[in-house]
BATI-527143 format. One record per residue (C-alpha): x negated, y negated, z negated. Coordinates in steps of 0.02 Angstrom, whole numbers, plus 50000, padded with zeros to 5 digits. Layout:
N
XYZ
...
***
This chain:
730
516222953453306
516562971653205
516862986853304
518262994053264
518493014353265
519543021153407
520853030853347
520893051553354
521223059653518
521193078253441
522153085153304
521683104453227
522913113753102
522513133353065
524093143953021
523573151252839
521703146552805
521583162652742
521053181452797
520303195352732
519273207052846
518873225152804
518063238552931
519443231553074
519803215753142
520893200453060
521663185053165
522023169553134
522923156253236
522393138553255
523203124853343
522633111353446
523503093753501
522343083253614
523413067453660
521883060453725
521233057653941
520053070453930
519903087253876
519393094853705
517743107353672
518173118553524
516593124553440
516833138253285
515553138753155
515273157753040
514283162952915
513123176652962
513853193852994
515593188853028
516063184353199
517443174153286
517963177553466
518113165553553
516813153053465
517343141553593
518863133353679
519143119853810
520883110753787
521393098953938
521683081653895
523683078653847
524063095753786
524153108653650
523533125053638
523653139753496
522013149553493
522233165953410
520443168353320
519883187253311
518783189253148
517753206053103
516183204952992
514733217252994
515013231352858
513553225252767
514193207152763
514993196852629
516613184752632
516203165452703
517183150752776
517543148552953
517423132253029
518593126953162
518093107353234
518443097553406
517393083853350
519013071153298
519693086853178
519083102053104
519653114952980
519123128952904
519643147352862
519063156652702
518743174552736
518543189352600
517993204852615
518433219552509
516993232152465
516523243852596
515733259652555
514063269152624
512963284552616
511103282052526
510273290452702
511323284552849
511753294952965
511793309652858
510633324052904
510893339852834
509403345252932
509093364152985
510493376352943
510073394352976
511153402153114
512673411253015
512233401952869
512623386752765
511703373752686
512153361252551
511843344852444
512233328352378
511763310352407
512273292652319
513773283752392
513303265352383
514193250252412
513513240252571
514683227452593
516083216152544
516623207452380
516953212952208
517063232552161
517933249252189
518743260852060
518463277052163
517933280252324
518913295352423
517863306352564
518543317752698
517783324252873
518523314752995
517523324053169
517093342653155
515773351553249
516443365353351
515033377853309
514813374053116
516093367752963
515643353952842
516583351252672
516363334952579
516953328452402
516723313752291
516063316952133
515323303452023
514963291052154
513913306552235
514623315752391
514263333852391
514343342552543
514273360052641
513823366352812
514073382052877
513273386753044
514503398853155
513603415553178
513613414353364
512963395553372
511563394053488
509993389753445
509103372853417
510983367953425
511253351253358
512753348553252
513843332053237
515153326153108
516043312153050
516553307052878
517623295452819
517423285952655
518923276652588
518773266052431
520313262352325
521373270652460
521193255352553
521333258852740
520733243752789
519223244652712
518853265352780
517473267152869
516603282952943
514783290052924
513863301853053
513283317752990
512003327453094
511093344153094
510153356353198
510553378553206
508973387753159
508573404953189
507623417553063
506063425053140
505953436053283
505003442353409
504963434653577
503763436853729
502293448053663
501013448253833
499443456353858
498443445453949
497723457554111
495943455754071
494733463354163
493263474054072
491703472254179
490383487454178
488833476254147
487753486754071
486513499454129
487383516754122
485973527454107
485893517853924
487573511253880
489033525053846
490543511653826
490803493953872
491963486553747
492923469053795
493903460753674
495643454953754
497003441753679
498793449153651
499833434853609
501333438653515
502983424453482
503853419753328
505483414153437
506283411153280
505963392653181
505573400853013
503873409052966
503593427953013
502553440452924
501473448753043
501323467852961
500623477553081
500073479453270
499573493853362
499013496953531
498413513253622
498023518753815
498773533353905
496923534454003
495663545253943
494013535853917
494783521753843
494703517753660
495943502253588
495873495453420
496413479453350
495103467353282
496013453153214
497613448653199
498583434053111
499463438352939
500883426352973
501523416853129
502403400953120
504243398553198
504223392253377
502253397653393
501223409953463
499853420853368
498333427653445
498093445953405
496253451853468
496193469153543
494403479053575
494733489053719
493113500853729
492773508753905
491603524153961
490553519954073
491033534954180
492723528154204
493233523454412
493703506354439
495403503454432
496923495354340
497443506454154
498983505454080
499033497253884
500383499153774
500743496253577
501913489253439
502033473153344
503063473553177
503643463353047
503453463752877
505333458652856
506493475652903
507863465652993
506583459853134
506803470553263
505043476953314
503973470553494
503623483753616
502273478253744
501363484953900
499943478053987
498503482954087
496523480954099
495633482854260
493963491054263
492493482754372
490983490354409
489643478154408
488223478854522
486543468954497
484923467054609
483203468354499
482013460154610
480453451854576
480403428154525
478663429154623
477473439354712
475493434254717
474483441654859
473283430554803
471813427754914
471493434255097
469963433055194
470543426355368
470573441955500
470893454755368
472553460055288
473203462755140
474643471955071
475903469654920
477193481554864
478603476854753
479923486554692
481863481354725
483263488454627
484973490554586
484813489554383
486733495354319
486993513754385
488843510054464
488903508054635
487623508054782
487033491354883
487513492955063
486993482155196
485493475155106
484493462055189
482793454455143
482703435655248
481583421655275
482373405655187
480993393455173
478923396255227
477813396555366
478773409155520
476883416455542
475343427155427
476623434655328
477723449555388
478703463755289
478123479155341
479443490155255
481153486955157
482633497255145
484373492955214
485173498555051
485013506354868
485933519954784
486743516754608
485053513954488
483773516454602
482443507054662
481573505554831
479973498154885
479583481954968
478103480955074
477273463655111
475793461755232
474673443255235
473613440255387
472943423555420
472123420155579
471043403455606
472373392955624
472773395055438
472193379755313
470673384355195
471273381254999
472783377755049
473943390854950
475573397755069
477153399854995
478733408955069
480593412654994
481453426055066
483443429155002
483763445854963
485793450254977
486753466554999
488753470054993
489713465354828
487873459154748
487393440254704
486143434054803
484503432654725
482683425254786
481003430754798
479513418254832
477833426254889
476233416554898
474423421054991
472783409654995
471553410055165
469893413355117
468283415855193
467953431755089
468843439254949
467983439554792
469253445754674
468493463254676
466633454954609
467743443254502
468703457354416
467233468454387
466173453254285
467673447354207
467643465154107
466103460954008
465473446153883
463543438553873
462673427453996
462523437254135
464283439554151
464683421354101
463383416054244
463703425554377
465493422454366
465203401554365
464153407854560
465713416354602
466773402354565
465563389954617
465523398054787
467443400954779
467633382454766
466633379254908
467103389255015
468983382654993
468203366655022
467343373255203
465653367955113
464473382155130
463353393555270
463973410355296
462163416355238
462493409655070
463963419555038
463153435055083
461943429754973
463073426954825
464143442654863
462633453654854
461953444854704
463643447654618
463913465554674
462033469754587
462503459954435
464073467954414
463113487054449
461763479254308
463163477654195
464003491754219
462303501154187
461863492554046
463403494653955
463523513153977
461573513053919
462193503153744
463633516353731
462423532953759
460853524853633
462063521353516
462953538153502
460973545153495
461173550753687
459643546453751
459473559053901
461003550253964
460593534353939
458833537154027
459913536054206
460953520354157
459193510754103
458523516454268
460033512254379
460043496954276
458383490854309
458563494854489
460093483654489
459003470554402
457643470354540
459093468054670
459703453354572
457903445554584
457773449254768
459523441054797
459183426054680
457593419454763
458643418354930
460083404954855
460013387954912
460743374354824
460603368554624
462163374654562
461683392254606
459943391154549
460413382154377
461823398654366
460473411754410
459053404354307
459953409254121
460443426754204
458983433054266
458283428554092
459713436753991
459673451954094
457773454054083
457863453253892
459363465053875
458583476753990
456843477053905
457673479453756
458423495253813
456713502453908
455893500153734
457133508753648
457153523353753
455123523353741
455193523953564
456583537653568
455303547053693
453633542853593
454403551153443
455303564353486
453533569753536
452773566453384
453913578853296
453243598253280
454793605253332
454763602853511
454883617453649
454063617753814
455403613553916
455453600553790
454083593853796
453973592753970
455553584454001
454963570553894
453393566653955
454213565654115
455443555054043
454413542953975
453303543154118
454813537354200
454903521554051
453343519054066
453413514554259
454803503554215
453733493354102
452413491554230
451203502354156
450593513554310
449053520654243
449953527154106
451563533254184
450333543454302
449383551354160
451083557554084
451673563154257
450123574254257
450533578354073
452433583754114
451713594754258
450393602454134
452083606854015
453113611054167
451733623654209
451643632354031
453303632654014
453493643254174
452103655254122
452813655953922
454593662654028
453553672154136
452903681753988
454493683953903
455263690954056
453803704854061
454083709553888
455913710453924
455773722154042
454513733353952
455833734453816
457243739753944
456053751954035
455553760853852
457393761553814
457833768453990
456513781953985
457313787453802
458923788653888
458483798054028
457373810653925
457793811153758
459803804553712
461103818253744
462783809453766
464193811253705
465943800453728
464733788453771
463683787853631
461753791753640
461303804053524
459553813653478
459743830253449
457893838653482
456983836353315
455373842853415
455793825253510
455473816953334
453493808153346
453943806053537
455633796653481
454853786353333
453323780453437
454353774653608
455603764753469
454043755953393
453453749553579
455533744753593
455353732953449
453683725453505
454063721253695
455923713453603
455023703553457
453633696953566
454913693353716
455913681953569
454353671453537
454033669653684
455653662253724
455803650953574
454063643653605
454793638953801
456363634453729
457433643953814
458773646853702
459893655353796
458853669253850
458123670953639
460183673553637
460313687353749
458773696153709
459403696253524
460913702753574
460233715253671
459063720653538
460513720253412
461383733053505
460063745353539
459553743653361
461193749753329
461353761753445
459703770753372
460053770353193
461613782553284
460243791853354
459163794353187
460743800553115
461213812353249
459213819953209
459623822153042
461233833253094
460423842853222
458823846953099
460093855052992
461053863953104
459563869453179
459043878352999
460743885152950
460623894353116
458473900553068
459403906752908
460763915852999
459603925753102
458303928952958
459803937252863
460463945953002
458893952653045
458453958852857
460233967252856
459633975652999
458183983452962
458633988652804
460063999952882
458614006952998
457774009452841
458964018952773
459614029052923
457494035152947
457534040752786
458994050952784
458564058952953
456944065452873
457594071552697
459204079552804
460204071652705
461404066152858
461734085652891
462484089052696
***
């Protein structure tokens, strides 16, 4: 049987069909007749961007309703057809939508306007929305922004616009319009665009701050005259456009203090802050304290109204202990003690270290003590440190102590000192030191016995004999050494005389070294004292032999004095002992006392004929000089065969006192018998001159008194012969 369709319930009718929605909202009623039992849904059906309210209805079975339908589309949207259905009915609604017009860049942003300035441009107006086409499109400003105007006109299809910031419009401001594009004049179809924008400000100064820095005296001042410290003054565009940085300058009040700039930014950016570096140089006799700062910035650009600033750097003085990482007392025989100085100091000059204390961190609380420190230092100085080690028995052989004392003082980091001792049995760093000076095999040897016995001793594995032994055996090798060293140094520079003691001093050391040597027990000291016995036996006959041949032909040679002579043969009886030739070196003792015995008779001699020279030449003073201012002189001629025969036994006792002293060699007696006879010499060629004078003095006056006496007698003469002829009466 065929189902037949039940008839409609629901009927719909709309009132025109048609709309047309611009930038508001349209309506549109619809009707509804449901004549069935139950109610009615009403669904509505749009194309996208337009919507209906409502989009859906209830209508209660056996009524009717009118629905007024509220249409708006989205500006971008186009026309479309509404459906309107209940399921029995539906009908539909054709909307259209005239154009609608838009900006290219929505919302407008006319970005940043300088304060008491304007800004302009132009952008597309476009079409973004609706059906069909305008003729014209028609702009105005439909919102204004209290602090800032904005003029608008179509032109084209382009809208060119204007804003112009308020000079009193704050800044960072932001600015907010509304304009209102209308195309064909059609009201409907207005619709309004945001326009934005932000007030800038030109550059300017803002904060411009000195950071307080503080310049620490760090240096020694004994050697540093300034400290210089290099402090930020950051300086602020507070305007949003670029600023020319032209200049900065800075200055202090203070003597002492020197302030430059060092670096500076040529432009700072707007809303930033530029780092300008200033050198502020100190003397180092400056007190510590806070100085005053002060200095300009300016901009290139006139109308920036130039940064005055003011700061302040404080000055620090500094002060720094100078105290030794680590002091070695190295090793200490047990019951003896041993001292170490070290030297503590403040290093920078500034201010003095009060309160200074020298404490036991970390070590043993016994064997080491401080025995003086001082409780503070003045500015630079230094003071000593005295450390005493003492180790009783209690202390660990080899084992090597170690204490850390903190050293501290007011205003002063605190700094450390570690000192470290060794117990020995005996301390032989002294032998140690003195072998460690020279090379060769005897050196190298006796320093493996030292630290041989060094090691066992540390290890508690030797007789207290032994290390006398070795002590004594060192001590002579280090004397052989010595000695034969100084011996190498004199027979080189061709001082053999000198080097006679050393070879003797040496060889005695040598014969210790034997002595000590066959005492040693054990095989590591005999293999060390096997190769330096041997070495030093060589080395030292080496040097006898030279000196032997030095000896052997010195006396060969002609030219040898006395003295000489005897000094050599005793010398070489001396060599010859020490190469074990006794026969011989008693023959040349006998020899040398031979010499020694001529020698004092050749000076014996000399001295006689000496004084027979000084007796001739006193008995001439005495009976024959005259003198005068001084100066012997002879004036007797009748002295004459007396004078010339006493000079003649003068110059014999002087010449054969001068060989006599040359063959003795004694030089320094030829020296002052030469001189001697030099100046007597002298002294009687005076004389011989002063003869010659006197002889002719002595005839001028013979003369005188031969004329006189002729003048005489002739007037007696005359005077007789007048008396008798009576010639005197006419």
């Amino acid at each position: 049987m065929a189902t037949v369709p039940a008839a409609a319930q629901s009927t719909v009718t709309v009132d025109d069909g048609q709309v047309t929605v611009g930038t508001g909202t349209a309506t549109e009623d619809v009707k509804v007749d449901n004549t069935g039992n139950e109610s009615v849904s009403i669904d509505v059906s749009s194309p996208t961007g337009i919507d209906v309210d409502p989009s859906q209805r209830t209508v209660p079975a056996g009524s009717s309703e009118t629905i007024t339908l509220e249409i708006s589309a989205d500006d971008d949207a186009s026309g479309g057809t509404v459906t309107v259905s209940t399921g029995d009915d539906s009908e539909t609604i054709e909307v259209t939508r005239p154009p609608i017009a838009g900006l290219e860049d929505e919302p407008l942003d006319v970005g940043e306007v300088l304060v008491g300035g304007q800004a302009s441009g132009e952008v597309d107006i476009e079409q973004i929305g609706g059906d069909g086409s305008w003729r014209y499109v028609s702009a105005s400003v439909d919102s204004s922004d209290p602090d800032a105007s904005l003029n608008v006109y179509e032109t084209g299809g382009t809208l060119e616009w204007t804003a112009t910031v308020d000079d009193d419009a704050a800044q960072h401001e932001d600015l907010e319009w509304e304009v209102e594009l209308v195309p064909d004049g059609n009201d409907d179809a207005a619709r309004t665009v945001d326009v934005e924008g932000e007030v800038i400000y030109p550059p300017r100064f803002g904060d411009v701050e000195l950071d307080d820095d503080q310049v620490t005296f760090d240096e020694p001042r004994d050697s540093t005259a300034t400290v210089t410290e290099t402090i930020d003054l950051e300086v602020e565009n507070a305007g949003d456009l670029e600023m020319d940085l032209e200049t900065v300058t800075a200055s202090a009040p203070s003597g002492g203090i020197d302030v430059s700039i060092t670096d500076r930014p040529e432009t700072i950016d707007g809303q930033s802050t530029g780092t300008v570096e200033v050198a502020v140089a100190a003397d180092t006799g400056l007190d510590e304290g806070a100085y005053d700062i002060s200095g300009t910035a300016r901009a290139s650009d006139a109308t920036v109204s130039d940064a005055n600033f003011d700061g302040t750097i404080t000055v620090d003085h500094a002060v720094t202990l100078e105290t030794p990482d680590r002091i070695d007392i190295g090793d200490v025989p047990i019951g003896e003690s041993t001292r170490q100085t070290a030297s503590i100091g403040e290093t920078l000059g500034y201010q003095n270290v009060e309160d200074l204390e020298i404490t036991l961190e970390d070590g043993p609380d016994s064997w080491l003590t401080i025995e003086e420190a001082p409780s503070r230092l003045d500015a630079g100085g230094s003071r000593p440190v005295v450390f005493q080690a003492a180790f009783d028995t209690d202390a660990e052989l080899g084992t090597s102590y170690e204490w850390t004392y903190a050293v501290d003082g007011t205003g002063v980091e605190e700094e450390t000192v570690t000192v470290t001792a060794s117990p020995v049995p005996v301390n032989l760093d002294p032998i140690r030191n003195d072998v460690e000076a020279y090379d060769g095999p005897v050196a190298e040897g006796t320093l493996s016995m030292v630290e041989t016995m060094d090691t066992r001793m540390r290890d508690g594995d030797i007789e207290d004999d032994s290390i006398t032994t070795v002590i004594s055996f060192g001590t002579a090798s280090s004397l052989y050494l010595e000695s034969m060293d100084a011996a190498s140094e004199r027979q080189a520079a061709g001082e053999y005389d000198q080097a006679q003691q050393e070879v003797v001093q040496a060889a005695a050391a040598y014969n210790t070294m034997t002595l000590y040597a066959d005492e040693l027990d054990g095989a590591a000291f005999r293999s060390d004292t096997e190769p330096v016995l041997s070495a030093a036996e060589s080395d030292l006959d080496a040097g006898i032999q030279e000196q032997a041949q030095h000896y052997e032909s010195r006396l060969e040679s002609e030219n040898v004095s006395l003295i000489e002579k005897a000094t050599i043969k005793r010398q070489l009886a001396r060599v010859t002992l020490l190469q074990g030739d006794d026969e011989r070196a008693s023959a040349l003792e006998q020899e040398a006392q031979s010499a020694f015995e001529n020698y004092t008779q050749a000076v014996s001699d000399g001295e006689r004929a000496r004084q027979r020279a000084d007796e001739t030449w006193e008995t001439m003073e005495s009976e024959q000089f005259v003198t005068v201012a001084g100066q012997p002189l002879l004036l007797n001629p009748a002295e004459y065969d007396t004078y010339t025969d006493r000079v003649d036994e003068m110059n014999v006792a002087y010449e054969n006192a001068t060989a006599t002293f040359e063959q003795a060699g004694e030089t320094s007696r030829v020296e002052a018998v030469e001189s001697e006879y030099a100046d007597r010499t002298a002294t009687l060629e005076v004389t011989r001159w002063s003869l010659l004078g006197a002889t002719g003095v002595y005839g001028l006056l013979v003369i005188g008194i031969v004329v006189r006496t002729a003048r005489g007698t002739y007037q007696y003469l005359r005077d007789a012969r007048a008396s008798v002829s009576g010639d005197f009466l006419v």
